[in-house]
DOVOZA-498393 format. One line per field, with one value per residue (C-alpha): residue number from 1; residue in one letter; chain; y, x, z. Coordinates in steps of 0.2 Angstrom, whole numbers, padded with zeros to 4 digits. Last residue first. Layout:
BEGIN
n c(NUM:...)
res c(a:...)
chain c(A:...)
v c(Y:...)
u c(X:...)
w c(Z:...)
This chain:
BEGIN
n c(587:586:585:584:583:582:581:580:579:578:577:576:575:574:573:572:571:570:569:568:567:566:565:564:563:562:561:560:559:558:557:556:555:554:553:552:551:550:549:548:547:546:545:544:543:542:541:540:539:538:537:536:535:534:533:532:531:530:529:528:527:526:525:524:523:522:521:520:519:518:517:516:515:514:513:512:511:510:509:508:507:506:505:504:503:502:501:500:499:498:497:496:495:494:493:492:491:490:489:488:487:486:485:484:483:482:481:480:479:478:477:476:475:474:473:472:471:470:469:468:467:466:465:464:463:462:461:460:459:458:457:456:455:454:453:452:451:450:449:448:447:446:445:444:443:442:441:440:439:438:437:436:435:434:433:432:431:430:429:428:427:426:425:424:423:422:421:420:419:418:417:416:415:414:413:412:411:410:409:408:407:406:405:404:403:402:401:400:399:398:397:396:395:394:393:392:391:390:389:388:387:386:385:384:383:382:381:380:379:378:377:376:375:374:373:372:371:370:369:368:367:366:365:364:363:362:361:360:359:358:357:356:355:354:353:352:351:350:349:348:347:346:345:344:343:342:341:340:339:338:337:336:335:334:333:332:331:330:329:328:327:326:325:324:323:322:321:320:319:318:317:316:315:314:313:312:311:310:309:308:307:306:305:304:303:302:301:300:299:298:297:296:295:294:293:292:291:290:289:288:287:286:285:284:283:282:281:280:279:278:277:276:275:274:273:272:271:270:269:268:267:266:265:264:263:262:261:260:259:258:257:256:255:254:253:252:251:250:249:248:247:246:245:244:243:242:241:240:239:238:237:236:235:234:233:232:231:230:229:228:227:226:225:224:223:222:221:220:219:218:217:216:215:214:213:212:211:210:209:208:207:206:205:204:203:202:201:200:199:198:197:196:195:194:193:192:191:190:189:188:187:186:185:184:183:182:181:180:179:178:177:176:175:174:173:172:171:170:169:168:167:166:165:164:163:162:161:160:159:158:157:156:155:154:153:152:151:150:149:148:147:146:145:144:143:142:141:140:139:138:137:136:135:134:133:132:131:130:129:128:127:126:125:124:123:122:121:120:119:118:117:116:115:114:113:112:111:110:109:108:107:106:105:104:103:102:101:100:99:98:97:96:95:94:93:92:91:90:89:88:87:86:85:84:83:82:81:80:79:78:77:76:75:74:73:72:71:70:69:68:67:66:65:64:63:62:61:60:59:58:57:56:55:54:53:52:51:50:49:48:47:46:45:44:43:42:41:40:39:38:37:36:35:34:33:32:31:30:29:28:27:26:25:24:23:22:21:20:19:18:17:16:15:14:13:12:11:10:9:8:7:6:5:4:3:2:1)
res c(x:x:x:x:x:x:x:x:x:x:x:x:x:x:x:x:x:x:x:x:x:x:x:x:x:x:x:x:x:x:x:x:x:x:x:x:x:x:x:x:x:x:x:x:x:x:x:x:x:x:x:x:x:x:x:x:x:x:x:x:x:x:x:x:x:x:x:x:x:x:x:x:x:x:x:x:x:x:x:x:x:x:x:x:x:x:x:x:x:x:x:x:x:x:x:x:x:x:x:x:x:x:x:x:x:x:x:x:x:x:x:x:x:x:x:x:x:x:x:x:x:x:x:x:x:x:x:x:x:x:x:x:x:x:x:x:x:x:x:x:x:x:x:x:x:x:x:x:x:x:x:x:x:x:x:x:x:x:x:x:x:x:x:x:x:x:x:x:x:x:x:x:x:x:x:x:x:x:x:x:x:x:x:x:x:x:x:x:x:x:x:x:x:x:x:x:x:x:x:x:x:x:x:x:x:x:x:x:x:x:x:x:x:x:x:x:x:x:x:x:x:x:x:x:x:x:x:x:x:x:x:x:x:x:x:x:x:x:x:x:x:x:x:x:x:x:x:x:x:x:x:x:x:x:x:x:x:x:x:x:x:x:x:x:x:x:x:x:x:x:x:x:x:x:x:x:x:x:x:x:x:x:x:x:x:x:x:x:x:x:x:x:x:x:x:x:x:x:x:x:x:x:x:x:x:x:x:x:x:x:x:x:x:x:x:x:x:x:x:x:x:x:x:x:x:x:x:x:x:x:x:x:x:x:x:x:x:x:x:x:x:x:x:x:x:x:x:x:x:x:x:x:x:x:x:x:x:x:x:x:x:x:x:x:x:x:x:x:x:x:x:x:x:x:x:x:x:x:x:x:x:x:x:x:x:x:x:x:x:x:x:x:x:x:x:x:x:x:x:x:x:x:x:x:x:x:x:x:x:x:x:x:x:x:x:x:x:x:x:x:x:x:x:x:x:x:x:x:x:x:x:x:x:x:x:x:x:x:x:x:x:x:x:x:x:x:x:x:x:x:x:x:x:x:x:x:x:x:x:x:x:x:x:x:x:x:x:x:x:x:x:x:x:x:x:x:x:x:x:x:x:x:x:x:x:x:x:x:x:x:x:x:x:x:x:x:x:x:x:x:x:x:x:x:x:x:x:x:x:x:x:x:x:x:x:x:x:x:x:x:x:x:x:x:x:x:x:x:x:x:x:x:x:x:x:x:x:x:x:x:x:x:x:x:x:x:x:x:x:x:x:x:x:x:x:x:x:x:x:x:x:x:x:x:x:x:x:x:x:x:x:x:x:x:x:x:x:x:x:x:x:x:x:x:x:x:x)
chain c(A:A:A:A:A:A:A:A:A:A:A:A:A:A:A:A:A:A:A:A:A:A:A:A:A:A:A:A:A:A:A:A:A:A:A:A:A:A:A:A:A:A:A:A:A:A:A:A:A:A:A:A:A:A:A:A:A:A:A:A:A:A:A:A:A:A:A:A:A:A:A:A:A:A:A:A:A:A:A:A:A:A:A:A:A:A:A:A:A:A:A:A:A:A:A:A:A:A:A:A:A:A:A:A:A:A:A:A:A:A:A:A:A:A:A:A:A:A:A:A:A:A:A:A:A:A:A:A:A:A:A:A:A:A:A:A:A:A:A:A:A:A:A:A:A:A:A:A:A:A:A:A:A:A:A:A:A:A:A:A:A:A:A:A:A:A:A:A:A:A:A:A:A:A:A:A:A:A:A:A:A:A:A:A:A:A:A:A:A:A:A:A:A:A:A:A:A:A:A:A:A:A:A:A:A:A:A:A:A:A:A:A:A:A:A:A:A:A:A:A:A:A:A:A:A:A:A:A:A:A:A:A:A:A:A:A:A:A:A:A:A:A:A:A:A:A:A:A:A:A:A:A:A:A:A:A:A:A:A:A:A:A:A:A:A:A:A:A:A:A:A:A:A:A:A:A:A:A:A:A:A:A:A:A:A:A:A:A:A:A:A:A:A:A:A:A:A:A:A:A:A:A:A:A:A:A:A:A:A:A:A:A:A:A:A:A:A:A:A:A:A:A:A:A:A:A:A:A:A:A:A:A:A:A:A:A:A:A:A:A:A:A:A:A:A:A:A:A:A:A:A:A:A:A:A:A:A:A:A:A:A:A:A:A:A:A:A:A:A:A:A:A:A:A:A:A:A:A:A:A:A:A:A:A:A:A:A:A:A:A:A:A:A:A:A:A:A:A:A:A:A:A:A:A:A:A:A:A:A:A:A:A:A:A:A:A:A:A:A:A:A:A:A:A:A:A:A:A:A:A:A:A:A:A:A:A:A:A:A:A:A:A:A:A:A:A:A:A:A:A:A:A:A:A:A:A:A:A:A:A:A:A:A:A:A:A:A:A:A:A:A:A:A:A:A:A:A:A:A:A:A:A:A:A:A:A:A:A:A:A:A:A:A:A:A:A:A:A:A:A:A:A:A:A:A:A:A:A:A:A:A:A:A:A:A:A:A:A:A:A:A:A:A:A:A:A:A:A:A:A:A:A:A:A:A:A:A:A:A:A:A:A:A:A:A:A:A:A:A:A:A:A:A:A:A:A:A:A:A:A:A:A:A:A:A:A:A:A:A:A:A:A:A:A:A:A:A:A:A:A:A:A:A:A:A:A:A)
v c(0389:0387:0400:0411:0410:0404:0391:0386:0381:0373:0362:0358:0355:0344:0334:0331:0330:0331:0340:0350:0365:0353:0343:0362:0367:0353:0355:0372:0387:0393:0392:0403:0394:0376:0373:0356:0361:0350:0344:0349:0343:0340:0348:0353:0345:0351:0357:0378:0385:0403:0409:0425:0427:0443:0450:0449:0464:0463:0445:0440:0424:0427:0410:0411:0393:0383:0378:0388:0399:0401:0407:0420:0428:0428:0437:0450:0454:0456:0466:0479:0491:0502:0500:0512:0502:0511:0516:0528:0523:0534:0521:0509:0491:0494:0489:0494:0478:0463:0451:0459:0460:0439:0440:0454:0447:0449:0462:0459:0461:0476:0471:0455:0448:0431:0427:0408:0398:0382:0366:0353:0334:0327:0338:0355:0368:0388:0399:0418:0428:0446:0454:0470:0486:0489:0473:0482:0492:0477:0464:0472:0471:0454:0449:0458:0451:0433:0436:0444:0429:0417:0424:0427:0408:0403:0385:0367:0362:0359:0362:0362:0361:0378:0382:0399:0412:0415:0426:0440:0444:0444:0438:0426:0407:0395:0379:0370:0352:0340:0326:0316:0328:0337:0353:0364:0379:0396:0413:0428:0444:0460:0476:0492:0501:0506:0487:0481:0494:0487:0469:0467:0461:0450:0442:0439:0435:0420:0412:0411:0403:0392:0387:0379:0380:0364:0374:0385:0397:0401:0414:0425:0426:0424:0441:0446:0441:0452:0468:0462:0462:0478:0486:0480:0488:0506:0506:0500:0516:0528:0524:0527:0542:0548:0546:0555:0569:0569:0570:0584:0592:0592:0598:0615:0620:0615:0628:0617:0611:0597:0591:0587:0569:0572:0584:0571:0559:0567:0571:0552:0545:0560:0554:0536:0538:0548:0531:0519:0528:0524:0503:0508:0517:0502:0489:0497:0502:0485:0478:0490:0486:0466:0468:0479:0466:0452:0462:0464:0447:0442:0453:0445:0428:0432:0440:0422:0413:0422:0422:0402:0402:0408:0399:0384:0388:0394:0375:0367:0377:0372:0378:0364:0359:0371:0362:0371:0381:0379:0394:0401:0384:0392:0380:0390:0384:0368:0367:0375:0364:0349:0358:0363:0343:0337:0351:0343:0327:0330:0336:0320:0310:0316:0308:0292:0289:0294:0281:0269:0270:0271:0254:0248:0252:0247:0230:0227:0234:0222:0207:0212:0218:0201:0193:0199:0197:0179:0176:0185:0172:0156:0164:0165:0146:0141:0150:0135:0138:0134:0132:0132:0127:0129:0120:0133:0121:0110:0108:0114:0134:0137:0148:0154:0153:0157:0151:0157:0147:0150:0131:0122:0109:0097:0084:0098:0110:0124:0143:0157:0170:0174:0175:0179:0177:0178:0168:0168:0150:0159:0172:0156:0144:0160:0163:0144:0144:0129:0118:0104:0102:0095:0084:0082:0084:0080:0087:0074:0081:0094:0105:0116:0101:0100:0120:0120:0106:0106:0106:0107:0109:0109:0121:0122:0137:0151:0157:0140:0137:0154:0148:0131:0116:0107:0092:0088:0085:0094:0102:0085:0077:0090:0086:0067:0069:0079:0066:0053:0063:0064:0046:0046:0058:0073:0085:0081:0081:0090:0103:0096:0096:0111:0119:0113:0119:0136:0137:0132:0145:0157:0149:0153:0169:0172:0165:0174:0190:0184:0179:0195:0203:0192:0197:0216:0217:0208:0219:0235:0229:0222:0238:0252:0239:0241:0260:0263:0252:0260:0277:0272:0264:0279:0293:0279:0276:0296:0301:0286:0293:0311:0306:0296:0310:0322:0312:0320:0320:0302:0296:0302:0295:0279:0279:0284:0268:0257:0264:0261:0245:0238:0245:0234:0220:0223:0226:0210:0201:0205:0204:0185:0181:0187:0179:0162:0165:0168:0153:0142:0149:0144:0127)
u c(0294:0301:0316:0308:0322:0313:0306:0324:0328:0313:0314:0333:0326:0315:0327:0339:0355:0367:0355:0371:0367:0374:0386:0394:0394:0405:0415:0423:0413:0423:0405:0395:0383:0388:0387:0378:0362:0352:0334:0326:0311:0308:0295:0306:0324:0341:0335:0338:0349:0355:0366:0368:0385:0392:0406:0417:0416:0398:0392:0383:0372:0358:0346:0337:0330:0322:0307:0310:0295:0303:0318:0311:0300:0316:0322:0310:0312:0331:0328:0315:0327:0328:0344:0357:0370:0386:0376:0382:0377:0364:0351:0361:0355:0341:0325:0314:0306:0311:0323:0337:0327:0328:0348:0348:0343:0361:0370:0375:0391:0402:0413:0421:0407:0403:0391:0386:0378:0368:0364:0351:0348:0363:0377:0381:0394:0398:0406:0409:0418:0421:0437:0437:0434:0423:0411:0394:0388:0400:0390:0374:0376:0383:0366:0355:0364:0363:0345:0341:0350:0342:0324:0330:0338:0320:0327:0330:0349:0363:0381:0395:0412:0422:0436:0440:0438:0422:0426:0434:0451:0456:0440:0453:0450:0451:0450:0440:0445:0432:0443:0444:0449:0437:0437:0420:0420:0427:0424:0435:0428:0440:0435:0441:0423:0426:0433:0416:0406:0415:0414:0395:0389:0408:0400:0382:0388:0398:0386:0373:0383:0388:0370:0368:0349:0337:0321:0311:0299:0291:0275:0270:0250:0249:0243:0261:0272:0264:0265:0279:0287:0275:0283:0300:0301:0293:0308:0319:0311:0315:0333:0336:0325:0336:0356:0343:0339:0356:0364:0353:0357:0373:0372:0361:0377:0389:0380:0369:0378:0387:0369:0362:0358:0353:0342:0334:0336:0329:0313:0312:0312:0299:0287:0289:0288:0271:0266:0272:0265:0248:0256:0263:0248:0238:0249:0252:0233:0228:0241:0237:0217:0221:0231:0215:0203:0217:0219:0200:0198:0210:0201:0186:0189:0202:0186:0174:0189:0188:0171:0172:0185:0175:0158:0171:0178:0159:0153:0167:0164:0146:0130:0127:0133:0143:0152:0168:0169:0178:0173:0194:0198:0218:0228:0228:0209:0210:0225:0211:0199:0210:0215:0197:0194:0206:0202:0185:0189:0201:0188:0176:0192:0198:0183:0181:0199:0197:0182:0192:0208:0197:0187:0204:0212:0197:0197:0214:0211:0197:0209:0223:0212:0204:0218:0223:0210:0208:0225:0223:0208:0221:0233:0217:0212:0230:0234:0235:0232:0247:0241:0255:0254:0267:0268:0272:0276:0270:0251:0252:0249:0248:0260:0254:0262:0249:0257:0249:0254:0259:0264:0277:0275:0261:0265:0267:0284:0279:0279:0279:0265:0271:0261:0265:0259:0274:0279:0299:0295:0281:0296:0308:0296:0290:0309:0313:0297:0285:0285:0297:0286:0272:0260:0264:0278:0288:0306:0321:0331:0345:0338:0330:0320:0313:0309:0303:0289:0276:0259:0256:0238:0235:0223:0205:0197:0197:0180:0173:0184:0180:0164:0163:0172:0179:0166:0169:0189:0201:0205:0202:0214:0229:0224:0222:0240:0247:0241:0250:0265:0267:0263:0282:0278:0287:0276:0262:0244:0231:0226:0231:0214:0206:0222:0221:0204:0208:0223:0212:0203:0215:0222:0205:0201:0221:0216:0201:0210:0223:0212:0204:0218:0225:0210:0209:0228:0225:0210:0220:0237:0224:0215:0231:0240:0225:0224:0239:0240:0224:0230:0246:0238:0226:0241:0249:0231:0227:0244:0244:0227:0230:0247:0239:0224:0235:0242:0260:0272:0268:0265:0285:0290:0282:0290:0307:0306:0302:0315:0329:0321:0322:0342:0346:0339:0349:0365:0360:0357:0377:0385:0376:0380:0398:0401:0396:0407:0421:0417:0418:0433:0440:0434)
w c(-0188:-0171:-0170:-0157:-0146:-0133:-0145:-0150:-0132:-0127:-0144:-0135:-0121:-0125:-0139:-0122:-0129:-0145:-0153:-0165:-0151:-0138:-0146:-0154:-0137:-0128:-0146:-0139:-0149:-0164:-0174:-0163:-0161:-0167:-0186:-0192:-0185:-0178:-0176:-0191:-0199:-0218:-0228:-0240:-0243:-0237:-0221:-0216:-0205:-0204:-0189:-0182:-0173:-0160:-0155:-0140:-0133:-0125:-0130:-0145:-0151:-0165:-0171:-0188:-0189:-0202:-0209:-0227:-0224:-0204:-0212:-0223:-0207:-0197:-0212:-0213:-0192:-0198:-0210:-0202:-0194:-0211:-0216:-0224:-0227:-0218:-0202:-0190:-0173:-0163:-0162:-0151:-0149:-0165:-0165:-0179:-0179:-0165:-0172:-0162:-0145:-0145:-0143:-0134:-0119:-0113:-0119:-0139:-0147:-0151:-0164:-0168:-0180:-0186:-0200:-0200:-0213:-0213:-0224:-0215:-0216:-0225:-0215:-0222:-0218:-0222:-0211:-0214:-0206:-0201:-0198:-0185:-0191:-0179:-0183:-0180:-0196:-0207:-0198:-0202:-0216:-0219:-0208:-0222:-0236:-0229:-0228:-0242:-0251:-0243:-0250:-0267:-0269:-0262:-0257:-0260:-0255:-0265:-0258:-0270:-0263:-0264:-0275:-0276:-0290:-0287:-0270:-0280:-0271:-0252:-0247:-0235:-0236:-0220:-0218:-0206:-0197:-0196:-0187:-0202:-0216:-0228:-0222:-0217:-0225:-0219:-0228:-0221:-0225:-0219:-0216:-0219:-0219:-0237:-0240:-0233:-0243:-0258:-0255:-0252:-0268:-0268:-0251:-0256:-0270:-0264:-0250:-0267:-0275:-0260:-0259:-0274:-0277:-0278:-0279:-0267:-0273:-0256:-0257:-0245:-0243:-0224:-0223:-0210:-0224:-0236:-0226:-0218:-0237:-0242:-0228:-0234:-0251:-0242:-0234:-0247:-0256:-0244:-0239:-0259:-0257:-0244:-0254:-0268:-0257:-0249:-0267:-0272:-0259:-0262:-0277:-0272:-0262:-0274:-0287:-0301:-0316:-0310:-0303:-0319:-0316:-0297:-0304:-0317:-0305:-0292:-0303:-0308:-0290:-0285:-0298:-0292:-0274:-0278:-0285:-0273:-0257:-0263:-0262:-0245:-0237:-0242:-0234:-0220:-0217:-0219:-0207:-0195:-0200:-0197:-0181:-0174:-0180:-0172:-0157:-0153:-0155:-0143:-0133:-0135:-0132:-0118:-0110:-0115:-0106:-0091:-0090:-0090:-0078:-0067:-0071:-0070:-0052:-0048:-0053:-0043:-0028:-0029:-0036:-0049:-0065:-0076:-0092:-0095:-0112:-0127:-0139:-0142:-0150:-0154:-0146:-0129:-0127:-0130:-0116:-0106:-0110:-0103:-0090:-0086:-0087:-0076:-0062:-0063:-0062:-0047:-0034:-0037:-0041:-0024:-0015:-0024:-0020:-0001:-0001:-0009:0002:0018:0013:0011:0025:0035:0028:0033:0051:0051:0045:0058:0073:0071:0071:0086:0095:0091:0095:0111:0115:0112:0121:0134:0132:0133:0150:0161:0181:0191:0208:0222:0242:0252:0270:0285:0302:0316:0313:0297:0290:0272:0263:0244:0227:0211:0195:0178:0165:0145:0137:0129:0119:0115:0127:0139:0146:0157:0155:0168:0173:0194:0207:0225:0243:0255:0269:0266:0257:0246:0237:0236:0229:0217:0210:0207:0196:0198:0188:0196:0208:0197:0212:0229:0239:0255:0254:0253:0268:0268:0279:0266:0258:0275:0274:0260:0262:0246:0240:0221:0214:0195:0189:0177:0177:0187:0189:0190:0207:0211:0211:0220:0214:0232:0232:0215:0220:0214:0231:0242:0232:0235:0254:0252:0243:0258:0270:0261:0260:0278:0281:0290:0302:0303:0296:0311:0304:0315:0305:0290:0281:0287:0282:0264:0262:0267:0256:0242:0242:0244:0230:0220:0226:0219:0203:0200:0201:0191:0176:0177:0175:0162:0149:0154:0150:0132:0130:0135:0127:0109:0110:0112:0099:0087:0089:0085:0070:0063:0065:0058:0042:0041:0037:0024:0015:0015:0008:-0004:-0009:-0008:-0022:-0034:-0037:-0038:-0051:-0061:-0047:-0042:-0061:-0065:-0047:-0050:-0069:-0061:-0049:-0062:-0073:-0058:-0055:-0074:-0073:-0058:-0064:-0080:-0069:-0059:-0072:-0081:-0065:-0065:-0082:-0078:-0062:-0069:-0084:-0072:-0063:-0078:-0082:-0065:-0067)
């Protein structure tokens, strides 16, 4: 049994949790809808403001009809009692109340009320009643009082009020075959021969309740009706205003996508039509300038790439006539040496210069090509690193490559470029890519982090997952102020021009490789902070054509493993995409 009960209150824990669940879902898909739809929201507004007014104003119409109703009723009541009071003391003018026929006489009294003869107008007025005429006083001395008719429904409070020679009524309710029932008792004193007799009338209320009801439902189905008829009109009326809205977003979504001719249909002379007239000029403005800038992109670009390609020539002549000096240079005085050495240090800078302005020159036409083919990556990793070797031992800097380890909690190891790189064991890691193109990049970042690092160690992390392969290159030096990280891509920017430069760069690699990234459909993402260094990170999928949604380095790659779920997409995909688009890493 008790197992039994536990199962119970399992199964039952368990609805309620999914119950639970299918409300909370519900509740976020109104609340999704609700701040989505103007339309939704006027009409609810509109429905929720008219339902007050309508139940307002039905309660002030039902208390004033209700009161109306019942005052009349009173009214022609107490014509009626006094009525009746009259009658009754025409009749017991001469009766003695201490006969022993008294109740006899009362009766013929009460008779001569309800009788045809004793229906006049207020009679009509009133309705139908039930007389009672009764002794107080002799019930008050202890002696059975002389009565006639439904004693026993009149209301202990009115007998007392009418005994002390007072006119009173009083709504009450009496018990009938059919249950209870609303009354109106009216108590008045009637003068006797030898004493006050009191005479009550208790006029049913059911025809009025019976009214009320009416009323009321009434009020309830035409309030309904109203609600209804306000919702519709308030929904035709908003989706009058809201269409229109709906469609310029709709051609303005078009618009941001690149189809620069959509235009919003113009009907009428209202404020809708001036809104799309409006928007419409606006449109046909952005049209223009955004045409402007693409003839003047186009000549720039033109211009770059013409000027490069005349430059190569001349370039040329002067390569081979510094060599020739710089060749000869032992026999010339120091002086005139030396300047042969700047001039060819110079042309050096010159020419990968005028290399990667035909590279953004080509990049920028659309017309670069990718030769990507299954390429060992960590080949490539390692002569980047032994290419860069003795610039990096000149600056007295240390290369540290790190892999991913192969043990169970995704430890790293460690490996000092303490010798040549080769000559350590790596694990292969095959992915298709232009073997050029990453290598430019990769040189260009350890390049960087040898003009940055301030002697402090660099390193290098390698790591791979079965959708994507990417590489890191950490620096101790500097860093990046924030808002950097975007700046850095930007060309011919430089975080601080005045820096003495070891490489001899140009301030277009890194815009260059951004570009070779987005060819492979990856990302090129840059991380720094002032002090404490900074990290570019290079990742790119395995196979072609494929989508990333992760990296399998974190940013940087010793962050604590809260970053490394969030930058591996470990979290919302939204804002992840958000993330990578604001950092311009969206291929």
């Amino acid at each position: 049994m008790r197992r039994f009960g536990a199962r119970l209150a399992r199964k039952v824990a368990r609805r309620s949790n999914r119950l639970a669940g299918e409300v909370r879902r519900r509740w976020a898909a109104f609340g999704a809808l609700w701040r989505r739809s103007l339309q939704l929201r006027v009409v609810v507004s509109t429905l929720a403001l008219s339902s007050a007014v309508v139940f307002v104003l039905g309660m002030v119409l039902q208390t004033q009809i209700t009161d109306r109703l019942l005052s009349a009723k009173r009214q022609a009541a107490i014509s009626q009692t006094e009525s009746s009071a009259s009658t009754i003391e025409r009749e017991l003018v001469a009766v003695n109340p201490d006969s022993d026929n008294v109740e006899a006489k009362l009766t013929n009294a009460v008779n001569k009320l309800v009788s045809p003869s004793g229906d006049d107008q207020a009679n009509a007025a009133a309705g139908a009643f039930e007389p009672v005429l009764a002794d107080g006083r002799r019930a008050g001395d202890g002696l059975r009082p002389s009565v006639t008719g439904p004693f026993t429904d009149v209301p202990p409070e009115l007998r007392k009020e009418v005994e002390r020679e007072q006119f009173t009524t009083q709504y009450t309710t009496v018990e009938r075959a059919t249950g209870r029932s609303p009354v109106l008792a009216v108590g008045i004193p009637v003068r006797s021969a030898g004493r006050s007799l009191q005479l009550y009338l208790l006029f049913p209320l059911d025809s009025e309740q019976r009214t009320i009801s009416l009323v009321q439902n009434t009020l309830v189905v035409v309030g309904l009706l109203l609600l209804l008829l306000l919702a519709g009109i308030a929904n035709l009326v908003t989706r009058q205003v809201v269409r229109p809205v709906r469609q310029a977003a709709e051609v303005a979504e078009r618009f941001a996508d690149g189809q620069l001719d959509e235009r919003m249909p113009v009907v009428g002379e209202d404020d809708v039509a001036r809104l799309a007239e409006s928007f419409n000029e606006m449109a046909a403005s952005i049209q223009r300038q955004i045409r402007q800038l693409e003839e003047f992109g186009q000549l720039q670009r033109q211009f770059t790439s013409d000027v490069s390609h005349e430059l190569r020539t001349p370039l040329t002549t002067v390569r081979m006539a510094a060599d020739v000096l710089h060749a000869s240079r032992e026999q010339f005085p120091e002086g005139l040496a030396r300047s042969t050495e700047l001039m060819v240090d110079e042309l050096d800078r010159f020419e990968a210069l005028l290399a990667d302005l035909l590279e953004i020159s080509r990049l920028d036409a659309g017309v670069a090509d990718l030769a990507a083919e299954p390429v060992d990556v960590r080949g490539i990793v390692l002569r980047v690193v032994d290419s860069l070797r003795p610039i990096a031992e000149k600056a007295g800097v240390a290369i540290v490559l790190r892999t991913p380890g192969e043990g169970p909690t995704g430890e790293t190891g460690a490996a000092a470029a303490s010798g040549p790189v080769g000559e350590r064991e790596m694990p292969e890691v095959t992915a298709e890519v232009d073997g050029r193109r990453v290598e430019r990049i990769l040189r260009n970042l350890l390049a960087n982090a040898v003009d940055h690092g301030e002697g402090q160690p660099i390193e290098v992390w390698l790591a791979a997952d079965d959708r994507a392969v990417a590489v890191a290159v950490r620096d101790h030096g500097v860093g990046l102020r924030p808002g950097e990280e975007e700046l850095v891509f930007t060309r011919f920017w430089r975080a601080d021009p005045s820096r003495n430069r070891r490489t001899g760069g140009t301030g277009l690699g890194l815009s260059i490789s951004l570009e070779d990234a987005r060819l492979h459909g990856g990302w090129l993402e840059a991380w720094g902070e002032p002090g404490a260094g900074a990290c570019f990170r290079l990742t790119v999928p395995r196979r072609q054509g494929e989508e990333l949604t992760g990296s399998p380095l974190p940013l940087p790659p010793d962050a604590p493993a809260r970053d490394q779920e969030e930058e591996t997409g470990a979290g919302d995909p939204a804002e992840l995409a958000a993330g990578r688009q604001q950092r311009g890493e969206a291929g």
